[in-house]
N, C-alpha and C positions, 0 to 999 in steps of 0.2 A: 504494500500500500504506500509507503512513505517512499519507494523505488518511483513508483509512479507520479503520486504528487512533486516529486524534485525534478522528472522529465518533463512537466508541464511548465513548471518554475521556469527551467532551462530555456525550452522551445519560446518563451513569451520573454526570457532576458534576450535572445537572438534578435526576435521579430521588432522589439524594441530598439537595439541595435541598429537594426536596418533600415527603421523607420525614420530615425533619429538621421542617420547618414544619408537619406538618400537613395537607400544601397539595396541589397536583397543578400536572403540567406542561400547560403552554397545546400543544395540537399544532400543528404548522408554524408556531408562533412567528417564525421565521427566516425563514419565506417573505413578502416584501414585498405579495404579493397577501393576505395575511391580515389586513383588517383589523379584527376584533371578539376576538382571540386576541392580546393583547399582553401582553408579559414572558414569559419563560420558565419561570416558577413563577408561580403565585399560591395565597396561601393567606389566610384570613380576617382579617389583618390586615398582611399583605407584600403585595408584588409585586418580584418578583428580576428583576433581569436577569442570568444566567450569563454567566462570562467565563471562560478556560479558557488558560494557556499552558501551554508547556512549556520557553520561558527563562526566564532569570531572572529577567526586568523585563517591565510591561505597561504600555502609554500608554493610560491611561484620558483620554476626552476629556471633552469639557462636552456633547459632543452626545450622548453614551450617558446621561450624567447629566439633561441636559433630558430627553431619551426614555423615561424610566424614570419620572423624577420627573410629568408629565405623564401616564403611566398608571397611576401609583398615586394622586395627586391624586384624578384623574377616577371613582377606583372606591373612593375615601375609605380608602384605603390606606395604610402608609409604605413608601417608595420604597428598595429596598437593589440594590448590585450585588455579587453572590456572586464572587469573584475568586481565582481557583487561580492560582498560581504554583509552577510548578515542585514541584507535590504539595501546597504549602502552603493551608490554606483562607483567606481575608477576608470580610470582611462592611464594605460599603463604604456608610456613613447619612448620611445630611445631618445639622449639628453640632445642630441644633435636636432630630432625632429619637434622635440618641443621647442628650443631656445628658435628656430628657422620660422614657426608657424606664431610663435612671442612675436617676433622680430617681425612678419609681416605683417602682424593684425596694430604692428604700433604702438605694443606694451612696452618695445625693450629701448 
């Protein structure tokens, strides 16, 4: 039951995602045999990868950040991991894409 209710969480942090960007969600992103459908969002200048808890803490690894980073590279994207924690939203950039997109919008 709780399997379920956190796949719906998941599918509606995506849809959200995508909405939010623009963008549209990759199908069966999460299935390993997928491989032309990578990230869980893409939109014409992101590629997300969604991440979804419901404690209070997430260990983000360097292999979700390779993996992400890698398929936004490849499709001349910037690379972000979408990150819920416990309700809260993040938006997770490599320092180089956030200070570039600071620096255009006129903050820096």
């Amino acid at each position: 039951m709780l399997h379920a209710k956190l796949r719906k969480l998941v599918l509606l942090h995506e849809r959200g995602t995508a909405k939010a960007l623009g963008g549209r969600t990759m199908p069966g992103s999460g299935n390993r045999r997928n491989q032309y459908l990578k990230g869980d969002v893409s939109s014409k200048h992101f590629r997300v990868e969604n991440k979804l808890t419901l404690a209070a803490s997430y260990s983000l690894t360097r292999a979700v950040l390779d993996k992400i980073e890698h398929e936004a590279l490849s499709n001349c994207q910037t690379p972000v991991v979408a990150l819920q924690i416990a309700g809260e939203q993040y938006a997770v950039l490599r320092w180089q894409d956030f200070h570039s997109i600071a620096t255009d919008a006129g903050m820096l």
